[in-house]
PAVOMI-783838 format. One line per 2 residues: number of its first residue (from 1); their letters; for each residue x, y, z of C-alpha. Coordinates in steps of 0.25 Angstrom, whole numbers, plus 2048, in hexadecimal, padded with zeros to 3 digits. Layout:
BEGIN
NUM = a = X/Y/Z ~ ...
***
This chain:
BEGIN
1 = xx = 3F0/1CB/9B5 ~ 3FA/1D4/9BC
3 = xx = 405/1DC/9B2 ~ 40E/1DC/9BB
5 = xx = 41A/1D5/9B8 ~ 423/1CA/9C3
7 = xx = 42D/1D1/9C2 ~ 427/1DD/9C8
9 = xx = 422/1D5/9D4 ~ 430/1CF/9D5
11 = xx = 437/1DD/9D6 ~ 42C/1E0/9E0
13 = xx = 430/1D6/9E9 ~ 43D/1D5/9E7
15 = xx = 43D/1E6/9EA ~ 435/1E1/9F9
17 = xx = 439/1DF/A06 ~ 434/1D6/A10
19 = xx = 427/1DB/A18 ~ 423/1D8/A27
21 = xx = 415/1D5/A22 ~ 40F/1C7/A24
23 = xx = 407/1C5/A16 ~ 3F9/1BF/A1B
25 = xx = 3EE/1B8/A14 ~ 3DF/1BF/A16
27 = xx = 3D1/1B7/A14 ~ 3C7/1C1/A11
29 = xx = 3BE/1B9/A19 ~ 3C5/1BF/A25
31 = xx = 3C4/1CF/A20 ~ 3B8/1D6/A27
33 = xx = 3B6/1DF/A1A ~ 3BC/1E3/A0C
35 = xx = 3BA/1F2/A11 ~ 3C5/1FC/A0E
37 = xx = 3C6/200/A1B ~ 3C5/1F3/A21
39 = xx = 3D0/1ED/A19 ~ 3D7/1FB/A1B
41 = xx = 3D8/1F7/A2A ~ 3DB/1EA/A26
43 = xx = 3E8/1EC/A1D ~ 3EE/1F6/A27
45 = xx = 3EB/1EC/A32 ~ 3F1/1DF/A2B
47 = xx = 3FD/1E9/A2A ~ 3FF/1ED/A39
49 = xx = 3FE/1E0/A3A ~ 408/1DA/A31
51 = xx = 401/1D6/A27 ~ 3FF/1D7/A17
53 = xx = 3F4/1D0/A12 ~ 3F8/1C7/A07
55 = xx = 3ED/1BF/A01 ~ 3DD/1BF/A04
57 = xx = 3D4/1B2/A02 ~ 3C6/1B4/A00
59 = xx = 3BC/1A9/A00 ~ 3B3/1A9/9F2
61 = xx = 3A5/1A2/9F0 ~ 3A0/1A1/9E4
63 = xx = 395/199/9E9 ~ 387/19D/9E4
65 = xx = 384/19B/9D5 ~ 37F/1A9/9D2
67 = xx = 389/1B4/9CA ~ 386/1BE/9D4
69 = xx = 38B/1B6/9DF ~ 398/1B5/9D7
71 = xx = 398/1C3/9D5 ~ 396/1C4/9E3
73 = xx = 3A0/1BC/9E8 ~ 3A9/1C4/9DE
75 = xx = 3A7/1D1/9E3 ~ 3AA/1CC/9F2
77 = xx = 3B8/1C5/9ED ~ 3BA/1D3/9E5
79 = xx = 3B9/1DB/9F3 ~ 3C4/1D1/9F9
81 = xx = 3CC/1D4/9EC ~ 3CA/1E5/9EE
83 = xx = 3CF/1E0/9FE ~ 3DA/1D8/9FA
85 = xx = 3E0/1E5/9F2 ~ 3DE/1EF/9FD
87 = xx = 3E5/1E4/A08 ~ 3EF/1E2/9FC
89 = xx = 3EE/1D4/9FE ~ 3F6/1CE/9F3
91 = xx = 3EC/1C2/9EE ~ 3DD/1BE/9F0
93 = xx = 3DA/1B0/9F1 ~ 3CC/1AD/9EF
95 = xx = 3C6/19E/9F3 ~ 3BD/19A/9EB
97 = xx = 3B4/190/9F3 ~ 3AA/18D/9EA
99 = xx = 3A3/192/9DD ~ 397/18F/9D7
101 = xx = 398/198/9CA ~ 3AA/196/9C4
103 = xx = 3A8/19D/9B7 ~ 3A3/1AA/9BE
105 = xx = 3AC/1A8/9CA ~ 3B6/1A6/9C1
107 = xx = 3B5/1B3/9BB ~ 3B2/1BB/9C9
109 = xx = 3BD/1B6/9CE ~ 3C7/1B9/9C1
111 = xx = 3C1/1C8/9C2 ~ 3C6/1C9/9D1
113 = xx = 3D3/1C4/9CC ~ 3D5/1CF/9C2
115 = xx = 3D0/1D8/9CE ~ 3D8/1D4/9D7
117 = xx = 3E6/1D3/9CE ~ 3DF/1E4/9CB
119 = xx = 3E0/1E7/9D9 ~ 3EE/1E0/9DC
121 = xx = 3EA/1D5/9E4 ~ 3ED/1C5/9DF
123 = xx = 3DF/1BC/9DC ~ 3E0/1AE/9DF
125 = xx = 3D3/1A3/9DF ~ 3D3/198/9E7
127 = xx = 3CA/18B/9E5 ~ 3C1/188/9DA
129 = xx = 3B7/18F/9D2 ~ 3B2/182/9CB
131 = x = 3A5/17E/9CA
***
Protein backbone atom coordinates (compact mmCIF):
# COMPACT_ATOMS: atom_id res chain seq x y z
CA UNK A 1 0.00 0.00 0.00
CA UNK A 2 1.69 3.27 -1.09
CA UNK A 3 2.03 6.14 2.01
CA UNK A 4 1.97 8.66 -0.31
CA UNK A 5 -1.01 10.88 -0.02
CA UNK A 6 -3.45 12.43 -3.40
CA UNK A 7 -2.48 15.32 -2.66
CA UNK A 8 0.92 14.98 -3.29
CA UNK A 9 0.46 13.44 -6.62
CA UNK A 10 -1.92 16.27 -7.38
CA UNK A 11 0.75 18.98 -6.50
CA UNK A 12 3.04 16.92 -8.61
CA UNK A 13 1.03 17.27 -11.70
CA UNK A 14 -0.23 20.39 -11.17
CA UNK A 15 3.86 21.64 -10.62
CA UNK A 16 4.30 19.72 -14.43
CA UNK A 17 4.45 20.97 -17.69
CA UNK A 18 3.47 19.20 -20.95
CA UNK A 19 6.29 16.73 -22.49
CA UNK A 20 6.98 16.05 -26.24
CA UNK A 21 6.98 12.25 -25.27
CA UNK A 22 4.48 9.90 -26.78
CA UNK A 23 3.53 7.40 -23.61
CA UNK A 24 3.60 3.81 -25.28
CA UNK A 25 2.50 0.49 -24.10
CA UNK A 26 5.40 -2.33 -24.26
CA UNK A 27 4.45 -6.28 -24.25
CA UNK A 28 7.23 -8.06 -23.06
CA UNK A 29 6.84 -10.62 -25.37
CA UNK A 30 8.47 -8.19 -27.83
CA UNK A 31 11.67 -7.43 -25.40
CA UNK A 32 14.88 -9.44 -26.67
CA UNK A 33 16.14 -9.77 -22.94
CA UNK A 34 15.45 -8.22 -19.26
CA UNK A 35 19.40 -7.60 -19.22
CA UNK A 36 20.53 -4.17 -17.85
CA UNK A 37 22.29 -3.33 -20.57
CA UNK A 38 19.83 -4.39 -23.05
CA UNK A 39 17.12 -2.46 -21.46
CA UNK A 40 19.99 0.36 -20.83
CA UNK A 41 19.97 0.52 -24.86
CA UNK A 42 16.50 0.26 -24.95
CA UNK A 43 15.31 3.20 -22.49
CA UNK A 44 17.76 5.69 -24.25
CA UNK A 45 16.55 4.52 -27.60
CA UNK A 46 12.64 4.91 -26.71
CA UNK A 47 13.81 8.24 -25.74
CA UNK A 48 15.83 9.48 -29.05
CA UNK A 49 12.86 8.39 -30.31
CA UNK A 50 10.12 10.00 -28.55
CA UNK A 51 8.96 7.86 -26.47
CA UNK A 52 8.36 7.04 -22.67
CA UNK A 53 7.28 3.73 -21.84
CA UNK A 54 4.29 3.67 -20.02
CA UNK A 55 2.82 0.43 -19.06
CA UNK A 56 4.16 -3.38 -19.94
CA UNK A 57 1.77 -6.44 -20.53
CA UNK A 58 3.26 -9.63 -19.92
CA UNK A 59 1.43 -12.93 -20.71
CA UNK A 60 1.27 -15.53 -17.50
CA UNK A 61 0.78 -19.34 -17.45
CA UNK A 62 0.07 -20.93 -14.68
CA UNK A 63 -0.73 -23.96 -16.51
CA UNK A 64 1.09 -27.09 -15.02
CA UNK A 65 -0.22 -28.41 -11.66
CA UNK A 66 2.99 -28.48 -9.89
CA UNK A 67 4.13 -25.62 -7.06
CA UNK A 68 7.55 -25.23 -8.74
CA UNK A 69 5.96 -24.53 -11.98
CA UNK A 70 4.27 -21.60 -10.19
CA UNK A 71 7.32 -20.66 -8.64
CA UNK A 72 8.75 -20.74 -11.78
CA UNK A 73 6.45 -18.63 -13.65
CA UNK A 74 6.76 -16.33 -10.71
CA UNK A 75 10.24 -15.60 -10.95
CA UNK A 76 9.90 -15.00 -14.69
CA UNK A 77 6.90 -12.30 -14.13
CA UNK A 78 9.46 -10.97 -11.21
CA UNK A 79 12.19 -10.15 -13.83
CA UNK A 80 9.57 -8.33 -15.99
CA UNK A 81 8.57 -6.36 -12.72
CA UNK A 82 12.73 -5.54 -12.02
CA UNK A 83 12.38 -4.48 -16.05
CA UNK A 84 9.48 -2.56 -15.71
CA UNK A 85 11.29 -0.25 -12.83
CA UNK A 86 14.50 0.22 -14.68
CA UNK A 87 12.26 1.48 -18.18
CA UNK A 88 10.30 3.39 -15.45
CA UNK A 89 7.33 2.25 -16.92
CA UNK A 90 4.51 3.15 -14.71
CA UNK A 91 2.29 -0.14 -14.49
CA UNK A 92 2.64 -3.92 -15.29
CA UNK A 93 -0.18 -5.61 -16.47
CA UNK A 94 -0.05 -9.34 -16.39
CA UNK A 95 -2.65 -11.64 -18.32
CA UNK A 96 -3.28 -14.30 -16.83
CA UNK A 97 -4.31 -16.95 -19.58
CA UNK A 98 -4.84 -19.91 -17.57
CA UNK A 99 -4.23 -21.48 -14.18
CA UNK A 100 -4.38 -24.67 -12.85
CA UNK A 101 -3.27 -24.02 -9.16
CA UNK A 102 -5.50 -20.23 -7.87
CA UNK A 103 -4.64 -20.46 -4.20
CA UNK A 104 -0.82 -20.51 -4.83
CA UNK A 105 -1.21 -18.26 -7.86
CA UNK A 106 -3.01 -16.13 -6.01
CA UNK A 107 -0.55 -15.75 -3.47
CA UNK A 108 2.49 -15.49 -6.21
CA UNK A 109 0.77 -12.91 -7.76
CA UNK A 110 -0.01 -10.73 -4.38
CA UNK A 111 3.81 -10.93 -3.54
CA UNK A 112 4.65 -9.29 -7.10
CA UNK A 113 2.25 -6.79 -6.19
CA UNK A 114 3.88 -5.86 -2.95
CA UNK A 115 7.13 -5.99 -5.14
CA UNK A 116 6.26 -4.02 -7.67
CA UNK A 117 4.32 -1.07 -5.45
CA UNK A 118 8.54 -1.59 -3.63
CA UNK A 119 10.17 -0.70 -6.69
CA UNK A 120 7.63 2.12 -7.85
CA UNK A 121 5.88 0.42 -10.58
CA UNK A 122 1.76 -0.05 -10.52
CA UNK A 123 0.55 -4.17 -10.61
CA UNK A 124 -2.44 -4.77 -12.28
CA UNK A 125 -3.91 -8.74 -13.28
CA UNK A 126 -5.98 -9.40 -15.91
CA UNK A 127 -8.14 -12.58 -16.31
CA UNK A 128 -8.93 -15.08 -14.02
CA UNK A 129 -7.14 -17.15 -11.76
CA UNK A 130 -10.25 -19.51 -11.00
CA UNK A 131 -10.18 -23.06 -11.13
Amino acid sequence: MSTLDTSSVEAAVAAGRPTDFTPVALDASNLDSTAPAHLRDLKAGLADEGYLPAELTVEAQFCEDDPFAVQAESDRLREYVRAAAFLGVGRVIVDVADCCRPEETASALAALDERAHREGVAFEVRGSIDA
